[in-house]
KOLLO-462303 format. One record per residue: residue in three letters; y, x, z of N, C-alpha, C in turn. Coordinates in steps of 0.1 Angstrom, whole numbers, plus 5000, padded with zeros to 4 digits. Layout:
AlaYXZYXZYXZ...
//
This chain:
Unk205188862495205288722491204488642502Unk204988532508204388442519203088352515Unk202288342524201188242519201588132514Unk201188102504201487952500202287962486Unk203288112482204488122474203588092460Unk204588022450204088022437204288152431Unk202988222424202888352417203288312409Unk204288442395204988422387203988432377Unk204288332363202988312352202588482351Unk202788562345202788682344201888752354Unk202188762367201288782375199788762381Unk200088572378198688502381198288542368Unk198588572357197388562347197188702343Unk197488832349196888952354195588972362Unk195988832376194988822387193788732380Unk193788642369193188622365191988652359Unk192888772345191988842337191588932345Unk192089012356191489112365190089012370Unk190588902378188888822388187688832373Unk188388762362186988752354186488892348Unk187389032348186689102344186089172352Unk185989142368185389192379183889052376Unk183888922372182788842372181888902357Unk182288972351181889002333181089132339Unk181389192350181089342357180089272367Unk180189222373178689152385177689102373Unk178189022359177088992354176389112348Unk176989192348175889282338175189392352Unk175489392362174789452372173589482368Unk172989602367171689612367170889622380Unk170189582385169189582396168189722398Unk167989752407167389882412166089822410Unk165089902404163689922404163089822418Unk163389882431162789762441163689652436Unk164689642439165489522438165189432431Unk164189452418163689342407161989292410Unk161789382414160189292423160789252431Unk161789252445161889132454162189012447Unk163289032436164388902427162388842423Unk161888922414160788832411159788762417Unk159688842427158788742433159188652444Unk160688682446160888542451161488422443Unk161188452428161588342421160488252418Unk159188272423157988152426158188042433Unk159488072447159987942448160987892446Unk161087932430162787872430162487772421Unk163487752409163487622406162887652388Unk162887542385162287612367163587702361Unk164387622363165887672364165787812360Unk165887802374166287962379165388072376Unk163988032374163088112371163588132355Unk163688022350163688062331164788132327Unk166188102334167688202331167288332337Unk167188332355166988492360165788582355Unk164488562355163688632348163588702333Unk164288592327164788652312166188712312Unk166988712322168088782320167688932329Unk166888932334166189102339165589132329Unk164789062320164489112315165489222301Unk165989102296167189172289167589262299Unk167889272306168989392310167889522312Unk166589512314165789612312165689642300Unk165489582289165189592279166489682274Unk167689702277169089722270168789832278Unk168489892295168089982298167390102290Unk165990012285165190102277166090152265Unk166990022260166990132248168190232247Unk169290212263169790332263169490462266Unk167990452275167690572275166790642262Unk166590582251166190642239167190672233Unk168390632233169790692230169890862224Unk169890882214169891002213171491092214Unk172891002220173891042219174090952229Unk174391032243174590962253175990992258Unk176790862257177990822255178290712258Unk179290682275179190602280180390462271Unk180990542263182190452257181790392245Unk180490482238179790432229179090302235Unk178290362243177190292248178090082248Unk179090112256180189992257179789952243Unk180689972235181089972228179289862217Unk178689922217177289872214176789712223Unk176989752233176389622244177589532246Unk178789572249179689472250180789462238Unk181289252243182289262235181889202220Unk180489162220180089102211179589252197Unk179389342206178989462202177689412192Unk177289532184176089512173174589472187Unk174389492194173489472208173689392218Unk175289302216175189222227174589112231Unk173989062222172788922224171089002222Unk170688952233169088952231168488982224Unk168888832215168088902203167889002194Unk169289082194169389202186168989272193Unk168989282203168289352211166689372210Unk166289282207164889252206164689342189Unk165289282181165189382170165089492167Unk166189482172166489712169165489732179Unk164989732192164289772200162989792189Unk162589672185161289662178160989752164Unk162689732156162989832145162389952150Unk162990052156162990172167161690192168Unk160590102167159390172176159690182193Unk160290142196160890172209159690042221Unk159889932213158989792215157689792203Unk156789792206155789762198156389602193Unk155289512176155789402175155689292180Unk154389262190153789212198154289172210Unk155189282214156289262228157289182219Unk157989232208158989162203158488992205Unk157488992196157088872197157388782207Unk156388852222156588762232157788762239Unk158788842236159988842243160888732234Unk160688692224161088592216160688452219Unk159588432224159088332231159588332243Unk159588452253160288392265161888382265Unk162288402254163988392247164088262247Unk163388182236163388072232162787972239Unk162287972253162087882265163687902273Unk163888002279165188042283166387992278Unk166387992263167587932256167387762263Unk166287732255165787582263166387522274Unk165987622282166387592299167887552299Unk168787692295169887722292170887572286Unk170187522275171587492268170787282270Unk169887302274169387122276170387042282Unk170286922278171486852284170886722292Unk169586762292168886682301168086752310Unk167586722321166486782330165086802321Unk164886942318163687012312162487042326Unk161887092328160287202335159787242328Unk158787322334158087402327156687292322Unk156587152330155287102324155487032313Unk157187012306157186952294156686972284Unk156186912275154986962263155587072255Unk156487062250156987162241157287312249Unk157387322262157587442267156487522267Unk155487402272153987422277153187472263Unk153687422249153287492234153587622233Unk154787632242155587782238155087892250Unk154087892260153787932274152387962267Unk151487892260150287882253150488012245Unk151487962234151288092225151788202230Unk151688272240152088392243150488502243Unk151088582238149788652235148788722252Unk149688722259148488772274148088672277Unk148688552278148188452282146988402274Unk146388432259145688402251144688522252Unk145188652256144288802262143688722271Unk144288692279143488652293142588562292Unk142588472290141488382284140688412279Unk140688532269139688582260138788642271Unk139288732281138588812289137988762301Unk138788592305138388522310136788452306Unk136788422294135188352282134588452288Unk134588582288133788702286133288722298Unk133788662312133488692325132988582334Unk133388432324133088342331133988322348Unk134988392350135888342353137388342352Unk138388222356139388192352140688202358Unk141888252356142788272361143688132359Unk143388042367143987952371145687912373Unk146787922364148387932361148487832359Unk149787732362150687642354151287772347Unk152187662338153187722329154287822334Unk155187782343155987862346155587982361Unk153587982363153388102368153488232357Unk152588122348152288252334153588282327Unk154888222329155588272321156288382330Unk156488372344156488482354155888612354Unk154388562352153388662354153888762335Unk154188682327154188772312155588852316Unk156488792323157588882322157088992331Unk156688982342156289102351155589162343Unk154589192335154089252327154389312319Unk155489252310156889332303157689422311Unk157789382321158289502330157889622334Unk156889612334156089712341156089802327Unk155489722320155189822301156189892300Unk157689802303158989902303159390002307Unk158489992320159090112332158390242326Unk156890232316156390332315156390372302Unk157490282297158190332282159790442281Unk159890412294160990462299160690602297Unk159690662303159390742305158490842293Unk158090792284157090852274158190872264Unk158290972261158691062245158691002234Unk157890982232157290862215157490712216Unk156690692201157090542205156390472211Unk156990322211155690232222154590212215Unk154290222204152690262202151990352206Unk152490472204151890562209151590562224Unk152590542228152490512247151690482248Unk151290332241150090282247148790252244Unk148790322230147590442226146990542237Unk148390622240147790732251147290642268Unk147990572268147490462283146290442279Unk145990352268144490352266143590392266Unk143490542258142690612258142590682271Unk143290702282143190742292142790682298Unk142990492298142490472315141090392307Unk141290312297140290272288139790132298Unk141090032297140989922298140789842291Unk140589662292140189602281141489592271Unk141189592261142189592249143789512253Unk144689592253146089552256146689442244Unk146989302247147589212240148789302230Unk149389392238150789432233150189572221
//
């Protein structure tokens, strides 16, 4: 068929459904371990935007990571089946539940991962220009529990880790991440993990 020819309906809407299920396939790309410290830390100069959708959508997709690898029936058609398609796991939030149900997430993480949900959605669905210095964001950046740790241990030291809003909501995800990577890897649940981190390295008390 020559450049230019009209495709028959039938055909163009093959090419169609084919392009968007190759775009439904890039979105759920998971990012390589380096690949998500560069994405994050170059999203310091991006925009509130971009920091509030991309950072929370790594995170989800790590979080959906963790709990396939606690999967006790590992099954790639299952697994589908669960995460896509409006599956029992395809939104966040349930995600955030059953993770938390599970022991897999302590409740604490659930917590703040609910807060950095519910900025995110913000970002997401505003129909006006939002940031991160708007009051109501700036309520929701406040109550996160490290950010409230830190301060505590800040009083205790007399000095201050100096954040706007959308450093500290960077800096709480990177911290979720990292908790992830070493949940990934422990046997038990995330309490216990980080029971045993504690008692080994015997830091000041973990928010999570």
């Amino acid at each position: 068929m020559h450049r230019g020819a009209v495709l028959p309906p039938l055909e163009r809407m093959n090419r169609q459904m084919s392009n968007r299920n190759a775009l439904r396939k890039l979105s759920r790309k998971f990012p390589a371990p380096p690949e998500v410290e560069k994405i994050m830390d170059s999203l310091r100069e991006g925009t509130d935007l971009s920091i509030a959708i991309t950072a929370t959508a790594i995170l989800e997709a790590i979080l959906e990571r963790l709990l396939i690898k606690k999967f006790k029936i590992k099954n790639k058609r299952l697994t589908g089946q669960i995460f896509l398609n409006r599956g029992p796991l395809s939104e966040f939030n349930s995600k955030i539940l059953i993770a938390n149900a599970f022991g897999i997430i302590t409740s604490n993480m659930a917590e703040e991962m609910h807060s950095l949900k519910a900025i995110r959605n913000t970002f997401a669905h505003a129909k006006v220009p939002i940031s991160f210095n708007h009051e109501l964001i700036g309520r929701e950046v406040a109550s996160l529990k490290m950010l409230k740790a830190s301060r505590a241990v800040d009083d205790e030291i007399g000095h201050y880790l100096e954040l706007d809003n959308k450093n500290w909501f960077l800096l709480v995800t990177k911290f979720i991440l990292i908790i992830f990577s070493d949940l990934e890897e422990h046997p038990g649940s995330a309490d216990e993990a980080i029971a045993e981190a504690l008692a080994e390295e015997q830091p000041p008390a973990s928010p999570y």
